[in-house]
C-alpha positions in Angstrom: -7.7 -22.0 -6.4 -5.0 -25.1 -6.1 -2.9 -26.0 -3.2 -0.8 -28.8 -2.9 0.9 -29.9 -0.1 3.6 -32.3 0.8 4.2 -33.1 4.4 7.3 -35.0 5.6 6.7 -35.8 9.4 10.1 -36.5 11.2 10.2 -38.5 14.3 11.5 -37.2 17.7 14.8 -39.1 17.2 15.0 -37.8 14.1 14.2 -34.0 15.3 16.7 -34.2 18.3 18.9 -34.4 15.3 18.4 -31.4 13.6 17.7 -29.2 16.6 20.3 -26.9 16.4 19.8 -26.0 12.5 16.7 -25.9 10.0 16.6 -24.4 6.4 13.9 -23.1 4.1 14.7 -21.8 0.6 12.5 -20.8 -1.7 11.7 -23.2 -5.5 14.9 -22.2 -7.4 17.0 -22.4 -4.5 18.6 -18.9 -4.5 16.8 -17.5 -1.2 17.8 -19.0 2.0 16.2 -19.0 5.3 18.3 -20.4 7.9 16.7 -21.3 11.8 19.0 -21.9 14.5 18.1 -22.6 18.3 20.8 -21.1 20.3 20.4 -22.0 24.4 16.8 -21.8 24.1 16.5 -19.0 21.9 15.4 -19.2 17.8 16.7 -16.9 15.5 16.9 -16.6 11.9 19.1 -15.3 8.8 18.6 -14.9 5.0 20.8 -15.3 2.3 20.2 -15.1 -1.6 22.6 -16.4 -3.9 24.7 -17.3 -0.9 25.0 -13.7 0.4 24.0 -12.6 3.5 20.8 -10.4 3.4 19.6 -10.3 6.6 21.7 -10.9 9.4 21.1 -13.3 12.7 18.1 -11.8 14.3 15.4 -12.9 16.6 12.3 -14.3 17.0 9.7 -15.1 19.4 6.6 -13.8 21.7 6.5 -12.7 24.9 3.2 -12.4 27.0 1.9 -10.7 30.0 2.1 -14.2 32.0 4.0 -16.4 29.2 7.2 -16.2 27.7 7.5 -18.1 24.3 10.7 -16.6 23.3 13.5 -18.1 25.7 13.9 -21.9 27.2 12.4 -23.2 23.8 12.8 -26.6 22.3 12.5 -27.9 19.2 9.4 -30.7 19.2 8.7 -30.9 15.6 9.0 -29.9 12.1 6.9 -30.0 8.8 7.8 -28.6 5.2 4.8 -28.3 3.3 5.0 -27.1 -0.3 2.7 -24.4 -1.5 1.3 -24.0 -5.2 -1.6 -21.9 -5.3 -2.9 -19.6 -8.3 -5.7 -16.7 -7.1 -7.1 -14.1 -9.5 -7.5 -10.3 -8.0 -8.2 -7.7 -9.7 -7.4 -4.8 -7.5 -3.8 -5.1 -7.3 -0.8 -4.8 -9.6 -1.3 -8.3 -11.3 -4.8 -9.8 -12.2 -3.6 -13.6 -12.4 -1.2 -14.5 -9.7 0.6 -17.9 -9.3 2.2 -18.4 -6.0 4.5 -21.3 -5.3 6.6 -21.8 -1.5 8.4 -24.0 0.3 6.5 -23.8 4.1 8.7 -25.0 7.1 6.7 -25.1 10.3 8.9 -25.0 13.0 6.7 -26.6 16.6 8.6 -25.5 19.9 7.7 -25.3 23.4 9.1 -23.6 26.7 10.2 -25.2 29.7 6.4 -25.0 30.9 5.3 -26.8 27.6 3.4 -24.1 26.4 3.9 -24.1 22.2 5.0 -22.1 19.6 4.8 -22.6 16.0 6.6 -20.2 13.8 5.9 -20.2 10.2 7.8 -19.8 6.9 6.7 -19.4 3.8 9.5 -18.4 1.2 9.0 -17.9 -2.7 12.0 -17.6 -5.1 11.9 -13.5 -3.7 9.5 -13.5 -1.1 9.6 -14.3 2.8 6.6 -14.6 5.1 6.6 -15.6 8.9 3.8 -15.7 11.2 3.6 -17.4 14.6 0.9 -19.8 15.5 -0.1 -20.2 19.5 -1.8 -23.5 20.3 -4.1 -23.1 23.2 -2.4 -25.2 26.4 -4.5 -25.6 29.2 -7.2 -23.4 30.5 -5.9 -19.9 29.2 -7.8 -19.1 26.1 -6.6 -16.2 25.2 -2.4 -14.5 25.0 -2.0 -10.9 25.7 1.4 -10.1 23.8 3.3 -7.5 25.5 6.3 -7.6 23.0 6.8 -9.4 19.9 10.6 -10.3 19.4 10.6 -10.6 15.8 14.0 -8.6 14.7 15.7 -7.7 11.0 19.3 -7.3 11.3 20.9 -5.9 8.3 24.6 -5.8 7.4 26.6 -2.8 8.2 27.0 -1.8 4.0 23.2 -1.0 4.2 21.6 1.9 3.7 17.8 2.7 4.3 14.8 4.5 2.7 12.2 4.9 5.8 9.6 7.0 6.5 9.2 8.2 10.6 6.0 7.2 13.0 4.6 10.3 14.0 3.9 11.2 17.6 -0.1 10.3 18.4 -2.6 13.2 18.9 -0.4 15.7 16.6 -0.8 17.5 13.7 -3.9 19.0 12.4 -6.2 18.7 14.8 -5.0 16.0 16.2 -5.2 13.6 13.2 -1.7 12.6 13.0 -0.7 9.2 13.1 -2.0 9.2 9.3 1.3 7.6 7.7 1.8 10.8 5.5 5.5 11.8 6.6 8.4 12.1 4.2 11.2 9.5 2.9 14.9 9.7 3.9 16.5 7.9 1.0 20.3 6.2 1.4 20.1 7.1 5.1 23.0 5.5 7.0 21.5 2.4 9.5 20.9 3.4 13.3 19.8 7.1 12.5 17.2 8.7 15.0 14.1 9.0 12.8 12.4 12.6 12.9 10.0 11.5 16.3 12.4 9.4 18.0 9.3 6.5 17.3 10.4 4.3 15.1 9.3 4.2 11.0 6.0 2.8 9.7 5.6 0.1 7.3 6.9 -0.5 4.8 10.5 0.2 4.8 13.0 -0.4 2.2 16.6 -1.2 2.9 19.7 -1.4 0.2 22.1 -3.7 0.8 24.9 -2.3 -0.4 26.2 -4.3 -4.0 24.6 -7.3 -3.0 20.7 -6.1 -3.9 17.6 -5.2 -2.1 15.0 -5.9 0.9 11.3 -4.6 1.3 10.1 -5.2 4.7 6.7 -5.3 5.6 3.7 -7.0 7.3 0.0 -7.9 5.8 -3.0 -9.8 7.4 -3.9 -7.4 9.6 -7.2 -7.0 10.2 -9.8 -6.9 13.5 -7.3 -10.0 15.3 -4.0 -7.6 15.9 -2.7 -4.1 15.8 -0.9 -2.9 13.1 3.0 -2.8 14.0 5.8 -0.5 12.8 9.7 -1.1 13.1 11.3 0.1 16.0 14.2 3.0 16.1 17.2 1.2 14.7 20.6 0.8 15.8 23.9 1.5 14.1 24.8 -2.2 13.9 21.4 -2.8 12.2 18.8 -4.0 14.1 15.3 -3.4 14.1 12.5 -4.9 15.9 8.6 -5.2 15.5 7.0 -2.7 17.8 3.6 -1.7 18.7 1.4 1.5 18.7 2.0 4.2 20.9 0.3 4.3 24.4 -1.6 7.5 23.4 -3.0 6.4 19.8 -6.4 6.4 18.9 -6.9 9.3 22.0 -5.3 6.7 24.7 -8.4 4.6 23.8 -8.0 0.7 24.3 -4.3 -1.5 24.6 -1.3 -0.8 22.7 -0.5 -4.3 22.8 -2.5 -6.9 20.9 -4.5 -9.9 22.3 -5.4 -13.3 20.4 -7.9 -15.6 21.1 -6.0 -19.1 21.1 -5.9 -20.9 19.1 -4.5 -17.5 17.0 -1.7 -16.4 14.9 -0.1 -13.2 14.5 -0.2 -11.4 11.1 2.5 -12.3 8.2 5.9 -10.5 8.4 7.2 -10.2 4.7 10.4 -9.6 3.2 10.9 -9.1 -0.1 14.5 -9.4 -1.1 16.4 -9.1 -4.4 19.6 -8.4 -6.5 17.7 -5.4 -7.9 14.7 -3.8 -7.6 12.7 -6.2 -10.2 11.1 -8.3 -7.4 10.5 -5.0 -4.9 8.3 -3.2 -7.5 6.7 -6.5 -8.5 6.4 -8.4 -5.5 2.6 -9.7 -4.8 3.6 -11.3 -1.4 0.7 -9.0 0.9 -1.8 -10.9 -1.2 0.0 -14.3 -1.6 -0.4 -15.6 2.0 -4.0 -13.6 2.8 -7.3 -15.0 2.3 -10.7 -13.3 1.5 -12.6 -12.9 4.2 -16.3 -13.0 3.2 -17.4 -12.6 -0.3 -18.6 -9.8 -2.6 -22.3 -9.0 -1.7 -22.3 -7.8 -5.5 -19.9 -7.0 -8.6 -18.1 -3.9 -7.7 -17.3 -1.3 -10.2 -13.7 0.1 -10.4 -12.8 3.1 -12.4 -12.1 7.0 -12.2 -13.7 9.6 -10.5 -13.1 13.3 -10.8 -13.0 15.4 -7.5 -13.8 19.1 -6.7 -12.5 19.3 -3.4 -9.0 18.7 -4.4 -8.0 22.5 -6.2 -11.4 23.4 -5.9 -11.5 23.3 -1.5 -14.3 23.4 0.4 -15.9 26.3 -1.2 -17.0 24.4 -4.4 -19.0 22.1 -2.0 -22.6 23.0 -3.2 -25.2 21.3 -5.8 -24.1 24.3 -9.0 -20.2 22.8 -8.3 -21.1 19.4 -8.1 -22.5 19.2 -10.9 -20.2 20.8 -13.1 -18.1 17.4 -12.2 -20.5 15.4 -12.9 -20.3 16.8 -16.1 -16.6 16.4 -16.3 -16.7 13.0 -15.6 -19.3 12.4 -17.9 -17.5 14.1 -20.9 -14.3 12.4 -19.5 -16.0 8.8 -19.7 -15.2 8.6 -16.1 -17.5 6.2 -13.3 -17.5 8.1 -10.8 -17.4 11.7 -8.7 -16.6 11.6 -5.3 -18.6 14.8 -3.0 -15.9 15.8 -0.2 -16.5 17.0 3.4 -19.2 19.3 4.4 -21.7 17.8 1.7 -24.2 17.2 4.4 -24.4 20.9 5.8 -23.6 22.3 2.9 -25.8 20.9 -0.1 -28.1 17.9 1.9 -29.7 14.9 1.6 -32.0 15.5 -0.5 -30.2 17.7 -2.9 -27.9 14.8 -2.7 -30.6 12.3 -3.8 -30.9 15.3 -6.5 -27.2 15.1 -7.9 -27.5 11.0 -8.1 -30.1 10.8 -10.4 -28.7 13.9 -12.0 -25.3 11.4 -12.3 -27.2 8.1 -13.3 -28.7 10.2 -16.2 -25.2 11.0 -17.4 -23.9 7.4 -16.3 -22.1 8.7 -13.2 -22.3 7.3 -9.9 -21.8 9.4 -6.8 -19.1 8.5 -3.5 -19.3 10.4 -0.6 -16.8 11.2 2.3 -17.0 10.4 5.9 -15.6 11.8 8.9 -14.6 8.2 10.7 -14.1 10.3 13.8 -16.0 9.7 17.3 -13.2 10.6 20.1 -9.9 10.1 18.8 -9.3 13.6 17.1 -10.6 17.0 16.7 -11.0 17.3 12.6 -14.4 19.2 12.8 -15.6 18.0 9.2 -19.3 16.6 8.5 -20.4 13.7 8.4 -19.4 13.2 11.5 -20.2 10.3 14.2 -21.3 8.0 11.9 -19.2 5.4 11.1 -17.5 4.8 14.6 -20.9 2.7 15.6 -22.2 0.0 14.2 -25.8 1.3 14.8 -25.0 4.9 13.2 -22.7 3.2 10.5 -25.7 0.7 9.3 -28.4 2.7 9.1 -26.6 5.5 7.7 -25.4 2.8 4.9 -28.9 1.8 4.7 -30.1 5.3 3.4 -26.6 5.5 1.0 -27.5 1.7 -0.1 -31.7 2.9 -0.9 -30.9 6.1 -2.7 -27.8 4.8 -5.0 -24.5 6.0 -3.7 -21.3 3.8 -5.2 -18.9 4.1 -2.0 -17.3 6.1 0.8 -14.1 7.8 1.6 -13.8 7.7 5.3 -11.2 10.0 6.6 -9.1 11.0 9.7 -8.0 7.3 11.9 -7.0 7.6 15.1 -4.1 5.2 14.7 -2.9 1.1 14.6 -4.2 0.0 17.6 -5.9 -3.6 17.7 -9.5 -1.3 18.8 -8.7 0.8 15.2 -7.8 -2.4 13.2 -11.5 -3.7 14.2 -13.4 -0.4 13.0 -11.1 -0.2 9.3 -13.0 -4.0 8.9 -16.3 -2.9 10.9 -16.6 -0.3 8.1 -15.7 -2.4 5.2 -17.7 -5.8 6.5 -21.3 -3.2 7.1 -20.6 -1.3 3.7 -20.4 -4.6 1.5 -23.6 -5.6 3.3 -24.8 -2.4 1.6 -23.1 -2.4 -1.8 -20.6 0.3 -1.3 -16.7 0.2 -1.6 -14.9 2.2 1.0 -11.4 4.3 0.4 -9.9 5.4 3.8 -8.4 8.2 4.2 -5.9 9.8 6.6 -5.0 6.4 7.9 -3.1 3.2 8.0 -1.6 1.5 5.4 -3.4 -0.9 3.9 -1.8 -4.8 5.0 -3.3 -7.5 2.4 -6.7 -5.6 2.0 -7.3 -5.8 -0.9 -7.4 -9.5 -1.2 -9.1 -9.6 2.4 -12.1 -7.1 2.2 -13.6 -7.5 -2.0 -15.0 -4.2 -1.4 -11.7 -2.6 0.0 -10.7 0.1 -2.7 -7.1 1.8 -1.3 -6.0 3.7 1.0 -3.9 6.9 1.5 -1.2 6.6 3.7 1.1 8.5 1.7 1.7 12.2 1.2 -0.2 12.7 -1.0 -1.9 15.3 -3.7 -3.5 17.2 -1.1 0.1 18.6 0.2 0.3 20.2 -3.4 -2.4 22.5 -2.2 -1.1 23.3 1.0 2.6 23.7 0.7 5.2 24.9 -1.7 7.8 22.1 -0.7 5.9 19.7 -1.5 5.4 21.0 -4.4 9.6 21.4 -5.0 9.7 17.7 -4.0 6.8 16.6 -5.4 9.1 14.4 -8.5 11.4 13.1 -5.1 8.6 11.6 -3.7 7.3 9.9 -6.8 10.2 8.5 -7.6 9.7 6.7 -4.4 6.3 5.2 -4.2 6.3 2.7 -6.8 9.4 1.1 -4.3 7.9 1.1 -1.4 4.6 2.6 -0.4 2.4 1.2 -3.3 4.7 -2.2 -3.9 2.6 -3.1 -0.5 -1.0 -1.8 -1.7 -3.0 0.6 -3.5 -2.6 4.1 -2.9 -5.0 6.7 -3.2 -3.0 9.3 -3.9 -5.5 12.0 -6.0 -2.4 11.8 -9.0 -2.8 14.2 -12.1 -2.9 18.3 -11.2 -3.0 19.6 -15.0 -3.4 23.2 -12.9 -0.3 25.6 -13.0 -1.4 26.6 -10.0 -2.8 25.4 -7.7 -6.8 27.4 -7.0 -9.8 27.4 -8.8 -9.2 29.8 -11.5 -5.2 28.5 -12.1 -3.7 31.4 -11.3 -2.6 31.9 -7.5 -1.9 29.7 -5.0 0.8 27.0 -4.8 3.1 26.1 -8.5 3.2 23.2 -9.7 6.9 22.4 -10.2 6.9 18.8 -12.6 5.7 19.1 -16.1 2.7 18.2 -17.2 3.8 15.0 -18.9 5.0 13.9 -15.5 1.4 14.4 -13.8 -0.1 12.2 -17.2 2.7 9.6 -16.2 1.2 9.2 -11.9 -1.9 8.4 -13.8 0.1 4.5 -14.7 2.9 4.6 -12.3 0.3 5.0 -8.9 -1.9 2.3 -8.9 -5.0 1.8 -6.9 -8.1 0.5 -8.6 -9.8 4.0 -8.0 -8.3 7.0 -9.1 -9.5 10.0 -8.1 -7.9 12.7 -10.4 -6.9 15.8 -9.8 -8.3 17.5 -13.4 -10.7 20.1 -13.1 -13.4 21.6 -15.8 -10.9 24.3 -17.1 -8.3 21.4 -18.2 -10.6 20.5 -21.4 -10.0 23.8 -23.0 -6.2 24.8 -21.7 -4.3 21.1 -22.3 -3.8 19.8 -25.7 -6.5 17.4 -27.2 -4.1 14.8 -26.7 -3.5 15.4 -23.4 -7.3 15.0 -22.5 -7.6 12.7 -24.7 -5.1 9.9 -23.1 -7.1 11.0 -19.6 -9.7 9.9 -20.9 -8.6 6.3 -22.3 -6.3 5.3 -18.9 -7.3 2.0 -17.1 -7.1 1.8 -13.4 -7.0 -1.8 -13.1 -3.8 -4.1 -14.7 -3.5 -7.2 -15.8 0.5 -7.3 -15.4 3.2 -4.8 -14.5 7.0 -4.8 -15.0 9.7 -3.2 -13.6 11.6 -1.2 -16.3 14.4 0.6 -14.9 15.2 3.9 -12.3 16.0 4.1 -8.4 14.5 4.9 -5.6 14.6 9.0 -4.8 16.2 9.5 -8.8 13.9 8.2 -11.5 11.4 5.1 -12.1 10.3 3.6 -15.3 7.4 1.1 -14.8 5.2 -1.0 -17.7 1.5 -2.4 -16.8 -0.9 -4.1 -19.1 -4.4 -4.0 -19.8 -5.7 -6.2 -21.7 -3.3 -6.3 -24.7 -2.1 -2.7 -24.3 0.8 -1.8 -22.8 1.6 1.8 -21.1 4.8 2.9 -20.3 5.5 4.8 -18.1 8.4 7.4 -16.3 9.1 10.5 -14.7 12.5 12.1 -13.6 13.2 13.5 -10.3 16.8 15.1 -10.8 17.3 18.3 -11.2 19.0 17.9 -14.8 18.0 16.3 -18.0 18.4 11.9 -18.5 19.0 10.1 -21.1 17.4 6.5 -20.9 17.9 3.3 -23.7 14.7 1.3 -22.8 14.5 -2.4 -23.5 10.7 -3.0 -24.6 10.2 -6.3 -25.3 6.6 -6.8 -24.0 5.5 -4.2 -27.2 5.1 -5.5 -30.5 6.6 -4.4 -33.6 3.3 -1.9 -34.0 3.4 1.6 -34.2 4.2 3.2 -30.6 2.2 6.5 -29.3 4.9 8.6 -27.1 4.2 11.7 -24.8 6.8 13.4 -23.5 8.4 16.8 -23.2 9.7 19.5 -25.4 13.0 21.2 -24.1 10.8 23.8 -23.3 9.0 21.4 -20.4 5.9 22.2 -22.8 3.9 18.3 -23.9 5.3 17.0 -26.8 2.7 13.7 -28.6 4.2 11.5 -31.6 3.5 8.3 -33.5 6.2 6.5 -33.7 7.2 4.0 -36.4 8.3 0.0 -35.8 10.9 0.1 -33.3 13.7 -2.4 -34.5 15.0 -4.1 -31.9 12.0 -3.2 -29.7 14.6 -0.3 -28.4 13.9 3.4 -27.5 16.2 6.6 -26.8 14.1 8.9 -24.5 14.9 12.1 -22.8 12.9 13.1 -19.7 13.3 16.6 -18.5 14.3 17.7 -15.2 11.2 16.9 -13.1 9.6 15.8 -16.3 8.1 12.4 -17.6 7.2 10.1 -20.7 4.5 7.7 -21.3 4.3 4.9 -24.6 1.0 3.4 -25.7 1.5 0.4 -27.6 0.9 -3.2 -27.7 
């Protein structure tokens, strides 16, 4: 890891000077941040290639006894310059180089008490944070409200997903960030609850491009936020959990220890979607927390729950995906609710050793729950105390399980924030990765916790099961992801349902409305570093060999990826690299046939493998010759996809 940093100190005369006016821009000069301090109060604005991105809009804390957003003055200023290069392979690209201009803007209120507010801006990305000194004998600042605002011009429209109302849903297990996308919504439209949207939310900016807003750092220090309700001219605010989150258990509001900062805010901004899809800024300005207690295996994992429901929760079932993995080449199977009622510990310790003799490592699920919903799954009560959680992780450390899915969060408060990293910190004390279920979204994790897998917070393969719609919208909503949800973090969405329908024997139950090429193509355009397919026994024998056979050769982990072409809601095409290989990847979420001209220039002038569909929506695989040009004509279907192989 580099840094380098250049500080340029300016003396008091000198910052009387400029109090009025500051300016950050990123290395190539084309993004703008612009500070002004208007009768006490800061505010900020962002421009990129001189238009105006992000209107004036707010900043500043407010706390139950201090006020650190009115009566400020300008004391001081530093611009630091940030060059730092981080490896990680978890995310969407293994080597990362990150370079910013930092301006740290020092302030105080008319009672002297300080503010720093912090900017970090790369040629696409913008981070802020604010850093409270400790003045005086106070050592800690309850924030009631944080003033931080995003004010977007009135040719905007947004792509937002609503806060759900605490304590709702099934069994009470909602907020779990798994509501639907509005895309091209007009600004200042009441979301579904009338609660503002969860992170992250996209906004389009008419001709002049794009902005991904967002927060990461989050961990045991804050609550996770959300953006308010908007208005119609634009504005949106960072606001807080709801009162009655996590079962009214602890504050809504978060409280630092001073000195503290808040987490980063992020915005991600471009003339097209390029630098959304491939924006690493939730890892850029995050730091690991402790290190790896050993080398963690990524991979795939096979998972009966999925189309096989609770009922294929016993040893016979178990191990007839064990088996699947194994003839798949897959790490891992991950055992779903019930397993400790329903097949026990020590047929567990059974189905282990039965995996290690086929080279496949068994992850069990958790029900995080103690108080904060009503989901009556086993495991229960186990991993909501640290005395339950470590010996419980003891016994899964002795006997050889890989990791844990823990399921069904109670919401974003700061007491919730602390158990996501109680779980994580205990379970790389034990060797075991952890995937979180029903939950928040993941805010720089993956750089933060090494054993942190992904997280669901997403709607995710599971609806297929339970609902037609989803099913007809299933294309919609994975043309979205890859903008928004997963440009933040990895996403455990289950991708790849080979089954027509959707039961164990493929014949009843919910249909499956996208083609198979499309599910192959989730397998590359979701990424997490675990993915736990949805394939089941009966795929082997009913899907082409070539179909099984690309399952069975798809990396989870990328060295690069690269925005191709599409649009949020319509169709995506996405690259990512591993190793030398290169696979291509895109699905199509109109309703009618579309024709694509693809640029390539990452592949060689090799031959090219293609999947894709017949007219007929049946899979359709061909070797291509040399490309000339390192062009391609391809058709995807109505709710249909393609994938190239090449390097």
């Amino acid at each position: 890891m580099k840094r380098f940093l250049i500080v340029i100190f300016l003396g008091f005369t000198s910052v009387l000077g400029f109090a009025q006016k500051l300016t950050v821009a990123g290395p190539d000069k084309r993004l703008v941040v612009n500070l002004s301090l208007e009768n006490g109060q800061l505010y900020y604005d962002v421009q990129l290639d001189g238009k105006v991105m992000l209107e004036r809009s707010a900043l500043g804390l407010k706390g139950r006894e201090v006020d650190l957003s009115t009566h400020l003055r300008l004391i001081d200023q530093v611009y630091n310059q940030i060059d730092e290069q981080y490896e990680e392979q978890k995310i969407k690209r293994k080597q990362v180089h990150y370079q910013a201009n930092e301006l740290i803007c020092k302030l105080e209120n008319a009672d002297k008490q300080a503010l720093h507010v912090i900017f970090r801006v790369s040629n696409h990305d913008i981070a802020f944070r604010y850093h409270v000194p400790q003045s005086g004998e106070a050592a800690n600042f309850y924030i009631e409200e944080e003033r931080s605002a995003f004010k977007f011009p009135n040719l905007t429209t947004t792509f937002l997903t609503p806060q759900a109302p605490a304590m709702s849903g099934w069994m009470k297990s909602k907020p779990s960030y798994e509501e639907g996308y509005t895309a091209d919504e007009q600004l200042g439209v009441r979301s579904k609850y009338g609660l503002g949207y969860t992170f992250p939310g996209l906004f389009h900016v008419g001709d002049r491009g794009w902005v991904l807003v967002s927060e990461t750092g989050v961990g045991a220090l804050y609550c996770g936020s959300k953006l308010s309700e908007g208005t119609k001219d634009g504005l949106y605010q960072i606001a807080f959990p709801e009162v009655d989150e996590n079962n009214g258990i602890g504050s809504a509001q978060p409280v630092i220890a001073l000195p503290g900062n808040t987490p980063w805010r992020t915005l991600t901004v471009g003339s097209t979607l390029k630098p959304i899809v491939e924006t690493t800024v939730a890892f850029d300005v995050v730091e690991p927390l402790y290190k790896a207690s050993k080398p963690y295996t990524f991979g795939r994992s096979t998972w009966s729950w999925l189309e096989w429901q609770d009922g294929s929760i016993n040893m016979e079932d178990q191990k007839k995906f064990v088996d699947l993995s194994a003839a798949m080449g897959y790490e891992f199977v991950l055992v779903d609710n019930w397993w400790d009622s329903k097949i026990g510990r020590d047929k567990i310790e059974t189905l282990i050793a039965y995996g290690q003799d086929k080279g496949v490592g068994i992850c069990l699920w958790y029900n995080s729950n103690g108080f904060w919903n009503d989901a009556p799954q086993t495991p229960k009560n186990m991993m909501n105390t640290a005395a339950a959680r470590k010996k419980e992780m003891a016994w899964m450390q002795k006997v050889g399980i890989k990791g844990i899915k823990v399921d069904f969060f109670g919401g974003d408060k700061q007491e919730t924030m602390k158990l996501y990293e109680d779980i994580l910190s205990d379970a790389n004390d034990h060797g075991l990765t952890v995937i979180f279920h029903g939950c928040t979204l993941p805010r720089g994790w993956e750089r933060m916790y090494p054993n942190f897998v992904g997280s669901e917070a997403v709607l995710a393969s599971e609806n297929l099961i339970f609902s037609q719609h989803a099913n007809d919208t299933e294309a919609f909503h994975a043309s979205l992801h890859p903008f928004i949800r997963n440009a933040v973090g990895s996403m455990d969405f289950g991708p790849v349902l080979l089954n027509k329908r959707h039961n164990r024997e493929n014949n009843g139950g919910m249909t499956r409305k996208t083609t198979e090429t499309f599910q192959l193509a989730t397998a590359v355009l979701f990424q997490t570093p675990v993915q736990n397919f949805g394939i089941t026994p009966n795929n082997l024998t009913e899907m082409p060999a070539y179909v099984i056979d690309f399952m069975k050769q798809v990396p989870t982990v990328w060295d690069e990826t690269v925005f191709i072409d599409g649009y949020p809601g319509q169709y995506v095409v996405l690259a990512r690299r591993h190793g030398d290989r290169w696979y291509i990847a895109g699905i199509n979420a109109e309703k009618k046939a579309k024709e694509l001209t693809l640029n390539l220039p990452m592949l060689s002038g090799n031959k090219w493998e293609l999947y894709q569909d017949n007219r007929d929506r049946s899979p359709q695989y061909q070797v291509l010759p040399a490309q000339k040009g390192k062009q391609l004509k391809v058709t995807l279907q109505a709710d249909g996809g393609f994938i190239i192989v090449g390097q």
